[in-house]
C-alpha positions as a Markdown table, in Angstrom:
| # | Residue | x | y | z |
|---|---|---|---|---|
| 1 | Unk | 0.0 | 0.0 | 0.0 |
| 2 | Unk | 1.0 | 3.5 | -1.0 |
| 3 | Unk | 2.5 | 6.1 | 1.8 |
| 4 | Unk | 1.6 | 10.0 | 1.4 |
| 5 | Unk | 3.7 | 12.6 | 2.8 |
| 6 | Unk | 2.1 | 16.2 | 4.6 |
| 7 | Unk | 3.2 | 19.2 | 2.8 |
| 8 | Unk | 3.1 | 20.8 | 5.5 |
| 9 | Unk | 5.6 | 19.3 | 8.1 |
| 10 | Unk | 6.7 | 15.6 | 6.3 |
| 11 | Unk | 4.7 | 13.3 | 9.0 |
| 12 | Unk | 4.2 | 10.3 | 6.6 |
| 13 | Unk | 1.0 | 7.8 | 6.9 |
| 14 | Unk | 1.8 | 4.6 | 6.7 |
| 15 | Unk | -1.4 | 2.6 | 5.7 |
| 16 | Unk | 0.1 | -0.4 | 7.3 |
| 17 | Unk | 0.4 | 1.6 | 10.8 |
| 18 | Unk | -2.8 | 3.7 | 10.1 |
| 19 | Unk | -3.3 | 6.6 | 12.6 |
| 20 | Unk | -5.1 | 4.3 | 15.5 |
| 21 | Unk | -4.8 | 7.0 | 18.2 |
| 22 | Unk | -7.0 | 9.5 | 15.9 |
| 23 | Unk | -9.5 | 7.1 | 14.8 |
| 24 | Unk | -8.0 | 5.2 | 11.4 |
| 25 | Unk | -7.1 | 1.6 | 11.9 |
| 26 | Unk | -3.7 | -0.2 | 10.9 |
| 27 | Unk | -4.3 | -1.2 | 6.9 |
| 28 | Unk | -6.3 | 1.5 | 6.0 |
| 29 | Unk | -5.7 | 2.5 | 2.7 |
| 30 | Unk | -5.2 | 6.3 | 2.6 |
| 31 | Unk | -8.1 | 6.7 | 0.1 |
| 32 | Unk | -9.9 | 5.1 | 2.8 |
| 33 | Unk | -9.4 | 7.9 | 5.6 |
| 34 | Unk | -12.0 | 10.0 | 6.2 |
| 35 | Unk | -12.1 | 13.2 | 4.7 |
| 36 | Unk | -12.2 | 15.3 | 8.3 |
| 37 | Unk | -9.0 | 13.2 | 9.7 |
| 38 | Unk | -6.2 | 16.0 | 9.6 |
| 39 | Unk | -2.5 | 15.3 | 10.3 |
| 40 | Unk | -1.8 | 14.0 | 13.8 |
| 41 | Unk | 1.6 | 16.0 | 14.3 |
| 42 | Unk | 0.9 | 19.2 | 12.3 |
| 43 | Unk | -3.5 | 19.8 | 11.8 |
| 44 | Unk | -2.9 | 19.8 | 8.6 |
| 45 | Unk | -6.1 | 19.0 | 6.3 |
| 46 | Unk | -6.1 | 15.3 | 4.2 |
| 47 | Unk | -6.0 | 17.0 | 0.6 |
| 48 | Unk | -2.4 | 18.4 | 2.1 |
| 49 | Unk | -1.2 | 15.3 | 1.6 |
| 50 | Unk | 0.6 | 13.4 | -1.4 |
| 51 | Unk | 1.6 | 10.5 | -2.2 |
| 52 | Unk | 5.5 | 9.3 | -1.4 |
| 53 | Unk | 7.8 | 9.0 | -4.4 |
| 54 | Unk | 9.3 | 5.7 | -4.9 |
């Protein structure tokens, strides 16, 4: 599964880690977070987010 970066300050989601302490479960795909989650380090919004270059 694909990783995306924040613009904003670099935190990295890692759909095999998820974000389990803000709602999103390990092995969810990032297309599969909802649209209000923002950024656990920074706030920032999900569309600030892209995916990680190979």
């Amino acid at each position: 599964m694909e990783k995306y970066v924040c613009e904003v300050c670099g935190y990295i989601y890692d759909p095999e880690n998820g974000d389990p302490d803000n709602g999103v479960d390990a092995g969810t795909k990032f297309a599969d977070v909802p649209d209000d989650w923002a950024c656990p380090l920074c706030g920032a919004d999900k569309d600030s987010f892209s995916p990680m270059e190979d």
